[in-house]
C-alpha positions in Angstrom: -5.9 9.5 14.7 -4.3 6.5 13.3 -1.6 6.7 11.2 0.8 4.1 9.1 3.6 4.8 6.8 3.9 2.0 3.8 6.9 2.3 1.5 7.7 0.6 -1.7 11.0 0.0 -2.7 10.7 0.1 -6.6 10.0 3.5 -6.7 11.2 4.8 -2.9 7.7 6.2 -2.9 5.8 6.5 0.4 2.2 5.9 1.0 0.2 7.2 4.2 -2.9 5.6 5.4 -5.2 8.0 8.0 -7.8 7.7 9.9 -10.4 8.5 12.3 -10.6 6.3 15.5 -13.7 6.7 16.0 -15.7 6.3 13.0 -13.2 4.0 11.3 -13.0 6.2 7.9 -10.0 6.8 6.6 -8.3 8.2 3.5 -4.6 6.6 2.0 -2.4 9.4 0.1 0.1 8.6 -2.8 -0.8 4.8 -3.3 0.9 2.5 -5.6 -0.6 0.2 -8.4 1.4 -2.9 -7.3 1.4 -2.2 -3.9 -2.8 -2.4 -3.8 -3.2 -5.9 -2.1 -0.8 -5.0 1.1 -2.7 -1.3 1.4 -6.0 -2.8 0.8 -5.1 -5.7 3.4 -4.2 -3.2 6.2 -7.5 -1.7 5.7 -9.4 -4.6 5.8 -7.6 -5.8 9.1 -7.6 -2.5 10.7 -11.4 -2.3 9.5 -11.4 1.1 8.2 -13.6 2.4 5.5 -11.9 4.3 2.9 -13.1 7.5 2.0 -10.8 9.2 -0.4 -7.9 8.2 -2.2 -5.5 11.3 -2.6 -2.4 11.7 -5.0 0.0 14.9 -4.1 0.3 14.8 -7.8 0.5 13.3 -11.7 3.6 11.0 -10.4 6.2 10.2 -13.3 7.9 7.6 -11.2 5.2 4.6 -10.5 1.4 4.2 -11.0 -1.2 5.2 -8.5 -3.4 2.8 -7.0 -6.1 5.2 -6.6 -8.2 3.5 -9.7 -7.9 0.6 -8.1 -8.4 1.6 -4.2 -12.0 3.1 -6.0 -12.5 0.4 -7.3 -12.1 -2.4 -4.4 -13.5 0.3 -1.6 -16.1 3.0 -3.6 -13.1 5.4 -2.2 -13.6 8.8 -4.1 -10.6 9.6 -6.2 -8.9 13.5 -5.7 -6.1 15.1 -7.3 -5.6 18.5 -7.9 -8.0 20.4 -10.6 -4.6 21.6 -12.2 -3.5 17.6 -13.2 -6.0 17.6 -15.7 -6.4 14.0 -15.2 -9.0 11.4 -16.1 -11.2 9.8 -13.5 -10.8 12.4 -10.8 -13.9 12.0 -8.4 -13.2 15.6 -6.4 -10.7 18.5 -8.2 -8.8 20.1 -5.5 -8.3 23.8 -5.5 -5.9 25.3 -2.8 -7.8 25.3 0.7 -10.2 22.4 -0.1 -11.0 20.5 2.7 -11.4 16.5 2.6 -12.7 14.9 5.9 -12.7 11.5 7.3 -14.7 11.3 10.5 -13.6 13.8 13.3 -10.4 14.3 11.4 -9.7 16.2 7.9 -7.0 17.1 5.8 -6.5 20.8 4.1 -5.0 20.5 0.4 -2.4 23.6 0.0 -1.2 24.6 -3.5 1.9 23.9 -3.8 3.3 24.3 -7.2 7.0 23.8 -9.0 7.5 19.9 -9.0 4.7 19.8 -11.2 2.2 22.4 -11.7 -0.8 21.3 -9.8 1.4 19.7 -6.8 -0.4 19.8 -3.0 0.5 19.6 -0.1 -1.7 18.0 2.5 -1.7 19.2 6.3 -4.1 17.7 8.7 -6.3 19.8 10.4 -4.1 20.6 13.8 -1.4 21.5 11.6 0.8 19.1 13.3 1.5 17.3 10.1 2.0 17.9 6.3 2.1 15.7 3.5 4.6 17.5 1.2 4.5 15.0 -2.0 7.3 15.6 -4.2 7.6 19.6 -3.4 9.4 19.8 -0.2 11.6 16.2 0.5 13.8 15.3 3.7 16.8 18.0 3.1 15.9 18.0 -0.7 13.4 18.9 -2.8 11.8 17.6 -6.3 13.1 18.3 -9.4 11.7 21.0 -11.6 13.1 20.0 -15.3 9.9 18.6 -16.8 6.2 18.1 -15.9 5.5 22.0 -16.2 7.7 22.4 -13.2 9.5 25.7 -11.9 12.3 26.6 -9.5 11.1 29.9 -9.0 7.4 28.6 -8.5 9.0 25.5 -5.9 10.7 28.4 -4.1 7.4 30.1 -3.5 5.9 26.9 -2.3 8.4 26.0 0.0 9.3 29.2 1.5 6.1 30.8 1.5 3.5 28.1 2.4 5.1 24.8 3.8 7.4 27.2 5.8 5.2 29.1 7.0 3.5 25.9 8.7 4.0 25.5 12.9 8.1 24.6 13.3 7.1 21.2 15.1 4.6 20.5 12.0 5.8 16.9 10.9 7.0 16.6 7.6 6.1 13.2 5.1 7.4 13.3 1.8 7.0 11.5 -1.5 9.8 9.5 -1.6 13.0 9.1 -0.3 16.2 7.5 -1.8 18.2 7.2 2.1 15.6 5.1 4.4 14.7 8.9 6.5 10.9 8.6 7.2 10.2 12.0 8.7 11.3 15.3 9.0 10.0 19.2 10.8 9.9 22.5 9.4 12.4 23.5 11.8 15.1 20.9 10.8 14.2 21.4 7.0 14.4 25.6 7.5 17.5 25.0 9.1 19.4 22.3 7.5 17.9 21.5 3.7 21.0 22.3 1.8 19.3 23.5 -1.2 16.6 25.9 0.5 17.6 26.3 4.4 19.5 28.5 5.8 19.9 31.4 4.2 19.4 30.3 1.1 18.7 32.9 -1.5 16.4 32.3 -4.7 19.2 32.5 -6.6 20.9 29.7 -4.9 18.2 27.5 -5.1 17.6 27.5 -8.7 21.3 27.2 -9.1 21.5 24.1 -7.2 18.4 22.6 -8.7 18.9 23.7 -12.2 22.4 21.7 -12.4 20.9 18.5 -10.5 21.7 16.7 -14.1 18.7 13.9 -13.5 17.8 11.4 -15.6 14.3 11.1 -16.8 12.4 8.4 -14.4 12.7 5.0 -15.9 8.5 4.3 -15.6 8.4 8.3 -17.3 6.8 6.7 -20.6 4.0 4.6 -19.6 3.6 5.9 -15.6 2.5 9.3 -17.0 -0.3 8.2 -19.1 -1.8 5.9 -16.8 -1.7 8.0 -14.2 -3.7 10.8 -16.4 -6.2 8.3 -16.3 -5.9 8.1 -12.4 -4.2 4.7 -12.8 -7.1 2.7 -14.8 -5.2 0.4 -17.3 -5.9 0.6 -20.8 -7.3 -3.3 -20.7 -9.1 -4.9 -18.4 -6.4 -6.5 -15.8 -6.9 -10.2 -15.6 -8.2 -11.5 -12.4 -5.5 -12.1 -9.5 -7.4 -15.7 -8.7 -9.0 -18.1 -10.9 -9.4 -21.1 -8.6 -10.7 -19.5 -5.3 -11.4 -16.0 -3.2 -8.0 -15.5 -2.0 -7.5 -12.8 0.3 -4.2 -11.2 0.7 -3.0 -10.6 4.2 -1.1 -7.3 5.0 1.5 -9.9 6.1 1.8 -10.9 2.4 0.3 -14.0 3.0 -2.9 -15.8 1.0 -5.4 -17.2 2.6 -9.1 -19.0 2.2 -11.8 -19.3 3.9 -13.0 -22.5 5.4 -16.5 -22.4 5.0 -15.4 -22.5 0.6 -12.8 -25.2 1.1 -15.4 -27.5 2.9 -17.4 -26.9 0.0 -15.0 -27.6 -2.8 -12.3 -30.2 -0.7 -12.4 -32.7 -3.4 -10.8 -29.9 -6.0 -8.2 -28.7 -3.9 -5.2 -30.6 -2.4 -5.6 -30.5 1.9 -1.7 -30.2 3.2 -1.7 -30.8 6.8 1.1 -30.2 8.3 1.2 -30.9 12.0 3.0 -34.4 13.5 1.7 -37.4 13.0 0.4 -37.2 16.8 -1.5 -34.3 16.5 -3.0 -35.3 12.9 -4.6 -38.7 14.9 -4.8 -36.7 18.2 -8.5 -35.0 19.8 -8.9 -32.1 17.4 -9.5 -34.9 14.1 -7.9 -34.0 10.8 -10.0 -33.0 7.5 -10.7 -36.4 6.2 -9.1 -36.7 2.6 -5.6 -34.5 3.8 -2.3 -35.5 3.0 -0.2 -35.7 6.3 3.6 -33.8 5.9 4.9 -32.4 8.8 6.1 -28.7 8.4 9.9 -29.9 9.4 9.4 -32.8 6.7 8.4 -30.4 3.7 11.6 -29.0 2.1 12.4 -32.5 1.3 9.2 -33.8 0.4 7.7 -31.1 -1.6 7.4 -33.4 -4.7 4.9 -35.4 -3.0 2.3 -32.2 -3.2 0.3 -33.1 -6.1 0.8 -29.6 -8.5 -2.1 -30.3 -10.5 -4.4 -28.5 -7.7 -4.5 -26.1 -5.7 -3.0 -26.2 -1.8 -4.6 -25.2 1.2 -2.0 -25.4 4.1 -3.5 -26.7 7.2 -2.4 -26.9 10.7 -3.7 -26.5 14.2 -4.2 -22.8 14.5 -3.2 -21.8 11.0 0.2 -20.5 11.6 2.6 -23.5 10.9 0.6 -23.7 7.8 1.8 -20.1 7.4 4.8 -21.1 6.9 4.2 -24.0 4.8 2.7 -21.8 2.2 5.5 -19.5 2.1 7.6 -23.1 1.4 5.6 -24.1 -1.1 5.7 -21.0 -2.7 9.7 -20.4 -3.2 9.3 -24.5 -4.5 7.0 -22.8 -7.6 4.0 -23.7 -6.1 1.4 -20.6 -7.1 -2.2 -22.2 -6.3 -1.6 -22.1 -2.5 -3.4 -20.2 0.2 -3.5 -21.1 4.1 -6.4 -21.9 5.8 -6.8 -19.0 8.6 -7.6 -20.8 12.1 -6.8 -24.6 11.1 -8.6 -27.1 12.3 -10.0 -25.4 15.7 -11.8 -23.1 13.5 -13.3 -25.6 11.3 -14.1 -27.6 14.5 -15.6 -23.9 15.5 -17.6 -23.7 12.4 -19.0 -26.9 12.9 -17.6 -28.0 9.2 -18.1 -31.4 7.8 -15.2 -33.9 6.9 -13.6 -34.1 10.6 -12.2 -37.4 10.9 -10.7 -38.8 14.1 -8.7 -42.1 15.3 -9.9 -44.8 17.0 
């Protein structure tokens, strides 16, 4: 199976991408609003096909991508019948079943964060997506959202611990950098419910936790009632081109649409004068910096269009797009491949020295 862990620091919230080797499908739990161009990207380049989007829960502390994961991919939206939320695709009850090629994922009830929390444990029972019930020797609060100590307690001891001791645990969040946890450690050293912690104990130590109210609680909520679809429509993330976002963070463009639309767009080459005049050509009409040259000679881009890096093999131009963008610069993509793969594609404007 593959598996990748995604974070995002804002909200400490984790996001899980799985999926089946074989038949490429996957499924992404817990994803984040603003963090939708790096998720989708890893899809894209891993070239899986998402089947579900999955939230352990009506978060209070950021908005889920899932609207827009359904959106981008035709990805079926789930969340537990209990969330009473808007836009939900499939309502999870406890022992529903979601699969994704030769792999699956079993939803478990697991109340007391919230009250339709779920836990998600993949089909060997070798790992569990825990959400915001069980955390890495913690657990969620219980102080709003319909939550419960006593019904967390239940959850935790009852179901998640009842799960194989090796069983890998993923959480929600977490505020310390830990990624991963087991049963085991979490029975035996989770100072609010290992041990031998008593139910008593446990609603002592969360019911004096003394938490402020999550700073996104006000307009997170309600957008994620409505499985993260904003109340307007967004605007678009491009108006001059079809950028696509890398999972390396980095824009790029297609050569076949800058050949067709190279007298809008500013060409930035950015190899040495050598290689600009040598065998491979340049695009005719590109201004010539060199990468080591830009910093200082930034104010000779023309702003007034938009950029397309260029280089050799596309990854000099890499880096001249991240330049150009701590200069201000926010029309800029690189052009994946450079010039071999416009030489490749057998794209007009190649021009070469005497």
């Amino acid at each position: 199976m593959i598996f990748r862990q995604l974070f995002d620091s804002a909200s400490s919230t984790y996001t899980y991408i799985l999926a089946c080797e074989v038949s490429r499908q996957a499924i992404i739990v817990d994803p984040v609003f603003e963090q939708h161009g790096r998720d989708y990207a890893l899809l894209r380049e891993l070239g899986l096909s998402l089947r579900y989007t999955l939230d352990t829960h009506v978060h209070a502390d950021h908005v889920t991508g899932a609207w827009r994961m359904k959106e981008a991919t035709g990805a079926r939206i789930a969340l537990s019948r209990e969330s009473g939320a808007a836009g939900v695709d499939l309502e999870l009850e406890d022992g529903t079943v979601l699969a994704f090629g030769d792999c699956s994922l079993t939803a478990m009830s697991t109340p007391g964060h919230t009250s339709g929390c779920m836990t998600f444990v993949t089909h060997d029972r070798s790992m569990a997506f825990t959400g915001d019930c069980l955390l890495i020797r913690g657990a969620g609060r219980t102080d709003f959202q319909a939550g419960d100590v006593h019904t967390m307690w239940c959850s935790i001891r009852e179901k998640i611990f009842t799960l194989p001791d090796d069983c890998l645990i993923y959480p929600g969040h977490d505020y310390l950098g830990r990624t991963v946890s087991t049963v085991a450690e979490e029975k035996r050293f989770n100072p609010r419910i290992g041990g031998e912690a008593r139910e008593e104990d446990f609603a002592g130590f969360m019911d004096n936790l003394g938490l402020p109210h999550p700073r996104q609680l006000v307009f997170a909520l309600p957008a994620n009632l409505r499985s993260g679809q904003p109340e307007s429509d967004p605007a678009p993330e491009s108006t001059w081109g079809p950028i696509v976002q890398t999972f390396a963070g980095l824009p790029e463009i297609e050569p076949d649409w800058v050949a067709r639309h190279a007298g809008e767009l500013t060409l930035l080459d950015v190899r040495s004068s050598a290689e600009y005049g040598g065998e491979l050509g340049h695009i005719g009409g590109s201004l010539l910096i060199p990468l080591s040259e830009l910093r200082e000679r930034v104010d000779e881009v023309n702003r007034d269009k938009p950029v397309v890096a260029v280089c050799q093999s596309g990854k000099r131009s890499a880096m001249a797009v991240q330049i150009l963008q701590a200069a201000g610069f926010t029309e800029v993509a690189n052009l994946p491949g450079g010039v071999i793969h416009w030489a490749r594609l057998a794209l007009p404007g190649l021009e070469y020295s005497d």
